[in-house]
C-alpha positions as CSV (number, residue, x, y, z in Angstrom):
1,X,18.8,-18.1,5.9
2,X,15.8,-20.7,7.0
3,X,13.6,-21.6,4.3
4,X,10.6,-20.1,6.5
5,X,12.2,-16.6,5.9
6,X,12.5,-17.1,2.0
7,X,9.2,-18.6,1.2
8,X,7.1,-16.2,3.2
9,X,9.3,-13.6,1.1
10,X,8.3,-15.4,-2.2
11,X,4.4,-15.6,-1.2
12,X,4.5,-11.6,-0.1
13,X,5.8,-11.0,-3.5
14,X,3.0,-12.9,-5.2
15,X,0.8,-9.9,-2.8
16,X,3.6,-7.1,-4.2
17,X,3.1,-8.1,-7.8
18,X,-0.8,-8.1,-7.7
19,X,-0.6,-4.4,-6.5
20,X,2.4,-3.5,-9.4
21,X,0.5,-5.0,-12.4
22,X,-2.3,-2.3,-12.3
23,X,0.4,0.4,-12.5
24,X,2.5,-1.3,-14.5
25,X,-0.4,-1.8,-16.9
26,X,-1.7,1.7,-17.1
27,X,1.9,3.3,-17.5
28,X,3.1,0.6,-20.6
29,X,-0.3,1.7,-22.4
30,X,-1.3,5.4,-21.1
31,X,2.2,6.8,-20.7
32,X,0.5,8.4,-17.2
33,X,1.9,7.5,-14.1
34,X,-1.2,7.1,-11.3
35,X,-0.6,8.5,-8.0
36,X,-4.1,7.3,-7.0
37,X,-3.3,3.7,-7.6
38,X,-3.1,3.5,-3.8
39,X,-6.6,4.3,-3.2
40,X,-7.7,2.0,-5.9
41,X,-5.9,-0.3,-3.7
42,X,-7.5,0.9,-0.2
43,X,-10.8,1.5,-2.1
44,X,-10.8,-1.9,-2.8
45,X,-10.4,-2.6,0.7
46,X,-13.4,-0.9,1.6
47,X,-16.1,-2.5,-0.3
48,X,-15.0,-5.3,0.4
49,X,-15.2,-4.3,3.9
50,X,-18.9,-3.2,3.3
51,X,-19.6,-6.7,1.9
52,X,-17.7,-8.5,4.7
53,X,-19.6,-6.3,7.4
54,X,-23.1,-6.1,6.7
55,X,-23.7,-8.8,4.2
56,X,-21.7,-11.2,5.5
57,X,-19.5,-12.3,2.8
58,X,-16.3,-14.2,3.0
59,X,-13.9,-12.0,1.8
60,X,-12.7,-14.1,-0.9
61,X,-16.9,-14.0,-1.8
62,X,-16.8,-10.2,-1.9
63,X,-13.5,-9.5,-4.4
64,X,-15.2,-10.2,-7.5
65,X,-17.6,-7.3,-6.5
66,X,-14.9,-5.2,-5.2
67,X,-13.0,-5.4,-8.3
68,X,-16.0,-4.6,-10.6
69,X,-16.9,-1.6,-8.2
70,X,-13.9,0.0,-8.3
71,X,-13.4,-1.0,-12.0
72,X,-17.1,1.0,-12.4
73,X,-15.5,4.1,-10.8
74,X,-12.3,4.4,-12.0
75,X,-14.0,3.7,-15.8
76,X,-15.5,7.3,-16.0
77,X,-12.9,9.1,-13.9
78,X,-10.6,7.8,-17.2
79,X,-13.1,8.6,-19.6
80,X,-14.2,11.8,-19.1
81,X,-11.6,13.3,-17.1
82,X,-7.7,11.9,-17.3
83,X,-7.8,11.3,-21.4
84,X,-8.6,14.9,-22.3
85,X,-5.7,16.2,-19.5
86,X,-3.7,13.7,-21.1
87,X,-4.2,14.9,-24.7
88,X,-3.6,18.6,-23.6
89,X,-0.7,17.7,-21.7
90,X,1.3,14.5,-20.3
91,X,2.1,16.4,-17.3
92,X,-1.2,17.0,-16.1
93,X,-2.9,13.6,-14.7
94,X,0.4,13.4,-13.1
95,X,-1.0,16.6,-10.6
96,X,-4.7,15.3,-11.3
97,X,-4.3,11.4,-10.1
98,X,-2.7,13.2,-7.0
99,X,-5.3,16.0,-6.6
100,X,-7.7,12.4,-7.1
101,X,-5.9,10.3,-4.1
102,X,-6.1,13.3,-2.3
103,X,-9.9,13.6,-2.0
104,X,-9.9,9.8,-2.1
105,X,-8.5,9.5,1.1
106,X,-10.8,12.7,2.2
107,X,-13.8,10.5,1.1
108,X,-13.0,7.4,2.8
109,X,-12.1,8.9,6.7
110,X,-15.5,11.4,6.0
111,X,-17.4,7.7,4.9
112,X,-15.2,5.1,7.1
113,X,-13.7,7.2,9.5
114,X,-10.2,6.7,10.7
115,X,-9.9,3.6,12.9
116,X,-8.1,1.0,11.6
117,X,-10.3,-2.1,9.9
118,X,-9.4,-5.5,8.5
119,X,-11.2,-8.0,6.6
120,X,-12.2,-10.5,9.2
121,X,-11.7,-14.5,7.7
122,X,-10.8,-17.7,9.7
123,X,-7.5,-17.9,7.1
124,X,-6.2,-14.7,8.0
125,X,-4.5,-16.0,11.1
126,X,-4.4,-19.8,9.8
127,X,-1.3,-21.5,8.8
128,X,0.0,-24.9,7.3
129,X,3.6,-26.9,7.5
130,X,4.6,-28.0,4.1
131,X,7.8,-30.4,4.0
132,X,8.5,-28.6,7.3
133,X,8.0,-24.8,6.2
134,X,5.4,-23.0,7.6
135,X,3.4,-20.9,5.3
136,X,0.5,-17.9,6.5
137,X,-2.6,-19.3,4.4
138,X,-3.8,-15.4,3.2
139,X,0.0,-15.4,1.5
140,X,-0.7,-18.4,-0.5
141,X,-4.5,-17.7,-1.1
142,X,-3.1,-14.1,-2.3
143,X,0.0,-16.0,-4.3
144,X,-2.5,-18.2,-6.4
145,X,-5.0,-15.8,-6.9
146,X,-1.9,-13.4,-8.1
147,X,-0.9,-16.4,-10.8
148,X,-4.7,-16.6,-11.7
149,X,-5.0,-12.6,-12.7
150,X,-1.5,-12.2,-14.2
151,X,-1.7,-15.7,-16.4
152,X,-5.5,-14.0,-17.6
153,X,-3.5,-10.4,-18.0
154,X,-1.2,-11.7,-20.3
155,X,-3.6,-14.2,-22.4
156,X,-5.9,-11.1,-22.4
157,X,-3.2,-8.7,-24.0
158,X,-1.5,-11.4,-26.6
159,X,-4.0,-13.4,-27.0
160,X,-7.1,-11.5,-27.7
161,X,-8.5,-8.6,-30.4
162,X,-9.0,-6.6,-27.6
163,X,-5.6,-7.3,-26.9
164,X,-4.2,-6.3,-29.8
165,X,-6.6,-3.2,-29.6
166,X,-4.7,-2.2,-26.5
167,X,-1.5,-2.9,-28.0
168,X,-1.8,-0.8,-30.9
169,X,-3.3,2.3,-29.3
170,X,0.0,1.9,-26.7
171,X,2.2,1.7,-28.9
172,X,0.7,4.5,-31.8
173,X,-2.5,5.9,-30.3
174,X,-2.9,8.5,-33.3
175,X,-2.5,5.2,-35.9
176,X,-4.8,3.2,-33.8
177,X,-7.1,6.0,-33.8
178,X,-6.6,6.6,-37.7
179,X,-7.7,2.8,-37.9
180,X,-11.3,3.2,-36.7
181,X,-10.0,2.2,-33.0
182,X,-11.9,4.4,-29.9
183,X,-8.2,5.0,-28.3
184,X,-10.5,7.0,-25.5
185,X,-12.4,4.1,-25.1
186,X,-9.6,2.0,-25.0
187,X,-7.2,3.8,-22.3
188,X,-10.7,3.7,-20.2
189,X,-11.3,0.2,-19.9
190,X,-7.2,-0.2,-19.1
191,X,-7.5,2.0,-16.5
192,X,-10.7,-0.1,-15.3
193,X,-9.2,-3.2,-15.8
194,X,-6.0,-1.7,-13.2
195,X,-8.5,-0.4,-10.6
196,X,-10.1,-4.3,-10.7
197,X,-6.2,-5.7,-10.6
198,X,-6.0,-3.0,-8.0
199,X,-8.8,-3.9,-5.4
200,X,-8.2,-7.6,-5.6
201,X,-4.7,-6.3,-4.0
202,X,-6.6,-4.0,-1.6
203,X,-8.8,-7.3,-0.6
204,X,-5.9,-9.4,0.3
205,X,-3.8,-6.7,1.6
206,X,-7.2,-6.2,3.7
207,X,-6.9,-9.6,4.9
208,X,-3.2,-10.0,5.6
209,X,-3.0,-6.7,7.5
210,X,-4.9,-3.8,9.0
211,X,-5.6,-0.4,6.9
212,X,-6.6,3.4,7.4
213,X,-7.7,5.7,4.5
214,X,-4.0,7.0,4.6
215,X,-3.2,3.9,3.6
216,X,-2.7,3.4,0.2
217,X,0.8,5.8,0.0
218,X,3.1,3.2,1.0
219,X,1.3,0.4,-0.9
220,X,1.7,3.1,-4.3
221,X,5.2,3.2,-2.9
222,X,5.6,-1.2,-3.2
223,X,3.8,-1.0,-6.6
224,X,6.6,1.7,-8.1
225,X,9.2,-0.3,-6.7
226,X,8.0,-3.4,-8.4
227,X,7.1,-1.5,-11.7
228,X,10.9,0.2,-11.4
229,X,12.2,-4.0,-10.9
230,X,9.9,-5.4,-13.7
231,X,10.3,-2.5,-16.6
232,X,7.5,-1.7,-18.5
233,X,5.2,-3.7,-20.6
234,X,6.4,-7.2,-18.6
235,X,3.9,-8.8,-16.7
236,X,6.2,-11.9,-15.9
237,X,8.2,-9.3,-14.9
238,X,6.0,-8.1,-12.8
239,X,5.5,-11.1,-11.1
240,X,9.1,-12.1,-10.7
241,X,9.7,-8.2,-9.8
242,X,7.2,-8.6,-6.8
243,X,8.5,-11.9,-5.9
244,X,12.2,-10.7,-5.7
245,X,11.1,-7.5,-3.2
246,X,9.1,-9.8,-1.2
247,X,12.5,-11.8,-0.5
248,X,14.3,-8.6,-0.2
249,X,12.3,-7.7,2.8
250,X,11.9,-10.9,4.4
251,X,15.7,-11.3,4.3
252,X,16.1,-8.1,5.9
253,X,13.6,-8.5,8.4
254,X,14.9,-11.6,9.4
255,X,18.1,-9.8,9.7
256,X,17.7,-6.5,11.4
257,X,13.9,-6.1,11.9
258,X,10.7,-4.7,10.5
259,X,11.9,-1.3,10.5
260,X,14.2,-1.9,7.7
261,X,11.0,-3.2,4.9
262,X,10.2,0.3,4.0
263,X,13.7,1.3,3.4
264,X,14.6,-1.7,1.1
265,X,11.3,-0.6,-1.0
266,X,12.9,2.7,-1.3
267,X,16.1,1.7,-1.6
268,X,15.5,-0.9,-4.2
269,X,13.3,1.7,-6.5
270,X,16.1,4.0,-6.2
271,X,18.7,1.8,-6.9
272,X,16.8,0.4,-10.3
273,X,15.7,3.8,-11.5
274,X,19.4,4.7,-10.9
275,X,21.2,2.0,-12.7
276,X,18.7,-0.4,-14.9
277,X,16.1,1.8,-15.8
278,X,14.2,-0.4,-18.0
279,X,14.1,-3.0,-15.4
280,X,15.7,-6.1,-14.0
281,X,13.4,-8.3,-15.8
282,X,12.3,-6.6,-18.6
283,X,14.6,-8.3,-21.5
284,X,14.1,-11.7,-19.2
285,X,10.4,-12.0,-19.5
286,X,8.3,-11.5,-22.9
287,X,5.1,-9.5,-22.6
């Protein structure tokens, strides 16, 4: 296997991991799994897209406004909606995030229609040869940038009081709450904080590759698979979870072409649920 093949594996996975955390993050403190985490990711996408087009903007210029303008919707949408359905019953945002990425992608083909768009940059295309590897320049903008927000997600959560807020109202929501904590408050800003995580992967993905409103499915699909690799509560996991898919697929679409990436997403979610359900990484890799 040429090193080409491994490293552009290893810089996918940084892209992989960047679209995991979010779900990662609002599954080890919610409990709720989000089925709109792919439009958070697409949304993302899209204003940037707005930025890019009509202002302008680098791409890299417009994802610190992406990620605060999704982190601005998904706030209230948390708030006022998915805490209360999750109080009642831990089954129900399960059918409202999906109810949620279905008018999501409604919204976007009515706003953007359904052409294909990409974030236009002079890296997206660009490449370098380091000690004789070639290496896409959007990969190793997006692997950095992935280091950057994971490294602050993890000084955030141990390292902070409004770290430790998070922590306790995961791990005991009615103690937190009991303790003067807002555990409403709380699960809002994680779920804001994901939908940020979540459009700086839409941005790059945006970069790297062409997307439709339908497109955020198979990108929910990636961030399982790397959730199912890293177990919960892990965000080195979740790095070295995205890093070890990325490989995965390179190696197999070296081998027997791009056909096959899709299946070894599904195949490796399957295969982890099935036999290490608390993850690959999750006793390797402290919180």
């Amino acid at each position: 296997m040429s090193a080409d093949v491994m490293v552009a594996g290893v810089l996918a996975g940084g892209l992989y991991a960047l679209i995991g955390l979010g779900i990662s993050l609002v599954f080890g403190v919610l409990k709720m799994m989000n089925l709109m985490h792919g439009e958070l990711v697409i949304g993302g996408a899209y204003l940037a897209s707005l930025l890019v087009g009509y202002a302008g903007f680098d791409p890299l210029l417009a994802l610190p406004f992406a990620m605060l303008g999704m982190a601005a919707l998904a706030y209230p949408v948390q708030r006022y909606l998915l805490t209360g359905l999750l109080r009642a019953s831990p089954n129900a945002p399960l059918v409202a995030t999906f109810g949620l990425s279905l008018v999501a992608q409604a919204v976007l083909q009515a706003v953007f229609g359904t052409h294909p768009k990409a974030l236009n940059a002079p890296y997206a295309d660009a490449g370098f040869t380091l000690a004789g590897v070639r290496i896409q320049a959007v990969y190793a903008i997006s692997f950095a940038l992935t280091i950057v927000l994971c490294g602050a997600t993890h000084l955030i959560l141990t390292r902070t009081r409004a770290g430790s807020a998070v922590r306790a109202s995961a791990a005991d929501p009615m103690t937190a709450s009991m303790l003067g904590l807002n555990v409403g408050r709380i699960y809002a800003l994680t779920m804001a904080g994901a939908a940020a995580l979540a459009a700086a992967g839409g941005v790059m993905t945006g970069v790297a590759q062409s997307f439709t409103p339908t497109s955020g499915l198979p990108l929910l699909l990636t961030g399982f698979a790397v959730m199912a690799l890293a177990g919960i509560g892990s965000v080195g996991g979740v790095l070295l979870g995205g890093i070890t898919l990325g490989v995965l697929q390179s190696i197999s679409t070296d081998l027997f072409g791009g056909g096959w990436r899709n299946f070894v997403v599904y195949t490796v979610f399957f295969l982890t649920l099935s036999f290490r359900p608390s993850g690959l990484f999750r006793r390797a890799v402290p919180a």
